[in-house]
C-alpha positions in Angstrom: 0.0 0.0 0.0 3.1 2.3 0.4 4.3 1.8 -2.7 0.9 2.6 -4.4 0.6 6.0 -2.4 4.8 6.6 -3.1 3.7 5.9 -6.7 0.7 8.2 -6.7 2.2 11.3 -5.2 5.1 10.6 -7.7 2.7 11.0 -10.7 1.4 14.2 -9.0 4.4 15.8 -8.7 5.5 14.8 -12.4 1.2 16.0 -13.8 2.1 19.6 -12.1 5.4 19.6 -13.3 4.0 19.4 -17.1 1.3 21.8 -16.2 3.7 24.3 -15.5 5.7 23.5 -18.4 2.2 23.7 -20.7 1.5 26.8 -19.2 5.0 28.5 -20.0 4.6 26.6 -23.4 0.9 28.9 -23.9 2.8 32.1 -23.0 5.4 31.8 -25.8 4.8 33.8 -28.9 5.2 30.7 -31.2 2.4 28.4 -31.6 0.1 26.6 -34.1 -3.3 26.6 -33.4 -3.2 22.7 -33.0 -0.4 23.4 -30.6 -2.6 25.5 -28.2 -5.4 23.4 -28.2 -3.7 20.2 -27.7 -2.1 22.4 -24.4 -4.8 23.3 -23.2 -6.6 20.4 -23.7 -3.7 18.5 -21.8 -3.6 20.7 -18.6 -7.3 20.6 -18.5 -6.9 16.3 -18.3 -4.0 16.8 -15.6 -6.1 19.2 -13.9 -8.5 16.5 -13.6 -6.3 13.4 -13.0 -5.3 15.3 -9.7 -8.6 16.0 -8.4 
């Protein structure tokens, strides 16, 4: 049981690590439009899988 909780928090720490890079990714000035979306989309699912 432990290791599933050591497990679970590591995922955490890794999904907010790749929101933060998504969201830094959003503020740059050079994106596609498929490029945003799929960002956005992803944090949104992140967002999620931590709740």
């Amino acid at each position: 049981m432990n290791h599933e909780i050591e497990r679970l928090n590591e995922s955490k720490l890794q999904w907010e690590n790749d929101i933060k890079m998504y969201k830094e990714f959003l503020k740059s000035k050079s994106k596609t439009f498929e490029g945003k979306y799929g960002a956005q989309e992803y944090i949104l699912y992140l967002l999620l899988k931590i709740e």
